[in-house]
C-alpha positions, -999 to 999 in steps of 0.1 A, spaced: 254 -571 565 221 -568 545 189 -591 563 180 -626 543 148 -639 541 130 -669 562 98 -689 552 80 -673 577 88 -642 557 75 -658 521 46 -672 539 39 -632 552 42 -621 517 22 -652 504 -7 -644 529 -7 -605 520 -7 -621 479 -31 -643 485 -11 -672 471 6 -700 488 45 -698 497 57 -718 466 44 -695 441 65 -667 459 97 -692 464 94 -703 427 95 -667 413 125 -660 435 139 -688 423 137 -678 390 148 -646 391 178 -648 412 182 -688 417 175 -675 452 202 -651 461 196 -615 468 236 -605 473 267 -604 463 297 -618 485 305 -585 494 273 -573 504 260 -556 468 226 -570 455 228 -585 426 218 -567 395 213 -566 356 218 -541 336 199 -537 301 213 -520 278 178 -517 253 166 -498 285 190 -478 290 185 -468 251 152 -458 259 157 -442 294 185 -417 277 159 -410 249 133 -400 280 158 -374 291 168 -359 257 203 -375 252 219 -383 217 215 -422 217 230 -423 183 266 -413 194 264 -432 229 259 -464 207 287 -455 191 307 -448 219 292 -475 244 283 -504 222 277 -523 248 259 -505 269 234 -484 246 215 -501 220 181 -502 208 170 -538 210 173 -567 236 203 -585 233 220 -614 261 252 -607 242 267 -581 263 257 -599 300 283 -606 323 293 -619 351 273 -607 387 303 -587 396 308 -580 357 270 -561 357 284 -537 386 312 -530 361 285 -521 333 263 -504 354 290 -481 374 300 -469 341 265 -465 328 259 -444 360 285 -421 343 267 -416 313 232 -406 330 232 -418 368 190 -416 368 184 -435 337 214 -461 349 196 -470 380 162 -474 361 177 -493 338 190 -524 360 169 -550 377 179 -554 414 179 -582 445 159 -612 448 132 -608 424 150 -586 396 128 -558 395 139 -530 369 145 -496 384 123 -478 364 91 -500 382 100 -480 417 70 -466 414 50 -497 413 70 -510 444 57 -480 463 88 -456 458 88 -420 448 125 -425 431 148 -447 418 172 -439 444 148 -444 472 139 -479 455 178 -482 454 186 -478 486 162 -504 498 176 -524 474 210 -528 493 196 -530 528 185 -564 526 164 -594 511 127 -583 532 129 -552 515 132 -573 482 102 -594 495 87 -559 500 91 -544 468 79 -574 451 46 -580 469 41 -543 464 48 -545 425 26 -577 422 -9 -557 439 2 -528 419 -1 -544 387 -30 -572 396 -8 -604 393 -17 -616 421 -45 -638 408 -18 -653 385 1 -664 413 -31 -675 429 -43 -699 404 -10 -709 389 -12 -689 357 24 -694 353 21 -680 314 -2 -644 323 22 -639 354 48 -647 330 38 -621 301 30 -596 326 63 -599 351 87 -607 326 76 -590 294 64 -600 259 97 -620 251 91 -649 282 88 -675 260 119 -678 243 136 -680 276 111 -707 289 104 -682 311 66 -700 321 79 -730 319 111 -728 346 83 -709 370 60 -739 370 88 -768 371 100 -748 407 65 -742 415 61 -783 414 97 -789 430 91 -766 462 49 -777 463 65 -810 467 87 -802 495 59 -784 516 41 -818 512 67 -841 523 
């Protein structure tokens, strides 16, 4: 059974970041409405298909007749039309791994803080399979990955002061504000600063 966080876990990370534990709690909130794991045991995941367009074009592959014959899984621009269920984005992304298993993995984001395979670098991997592997062995090793992606890319500040909107654009990408992306960050920011002051 894969580990699950405590606080005193977020308030490790939150110490290494700098930041105080309801910055950390609000972006896992966020990203995962704080669960790292599937019933049985998978992490949860979701798979991008506009990613996967771009990781197959990385390594050479004929995008043109896999968006034909994948519709749903290959196509060049971001789309929430072809998301499923959590146990529906292990369906897409088992049979993505059977297109191009590399650029399948890379093109998901995994556990608690939906990181995208292709950032296992940034989280202090030298693969995506090493970053996926982690991935299923439990929720600290999400924490992990996460605090390691955040001093990798200087965000840490963001969560410092608040920023919600920079940690936003950085973390989430260019598109954040249609999905009120800043705005959901700051309203559980305020709901768990509250809690730690009751």
């Amino acid at each position: 059974m894969p580990n699950s966080l405590t606080m005193p876990h977020i308030r490790t990370a939150a110490k290494q970041l700098q930041c105080d534990a309801p910055a950390v709690q609000a972006v896992l909130r966020v990203e995962s409405t704080g669960r790292g794991f599937l019933p049985d045991d998978r992490p949860t995941v979701l798979f991008e298909g506009h990613i996967f367009y771009r990781q197959l074009i990385m390594r050479g592959e004929n995008v043109a007749s896999l968006c034909k014959a994948y519709p749903s899984l290959v196509f060049p621009h971001w789309t929430k039309a072809h998301y499923s269920t959590s146990t529906g984005e292990w369906g897409r992304l088992t049979t993505a791994r059977s297109i191009h298993e590399e650029a399948a993995l890379c093109s998901a984001s995994w556990g608690l803080f939906q990181i995208m395979g292709h950032n296992h670098r940034a989280c202090g991997f030298a693969t995506v399979g090493a970053f996926v592997t982690a991935m299923h062995k439990g929720e600290e090793e999400h924490l992990a990955a996460f605090v390691q992606f955040v001093k990798t890319h200087g965000l840490a500040g963001h969560l410092a002061s608040h920023n919600w909107t920079a940690f936003a654009r950085a973390y989430n990408g260019p598109g954040y504000a249609q999905n009120a992306y800043h705005q959901r960050l700051a309203q559980a920011y305020a709901s768990y600063k509250d809690q730690n002051t009751q």
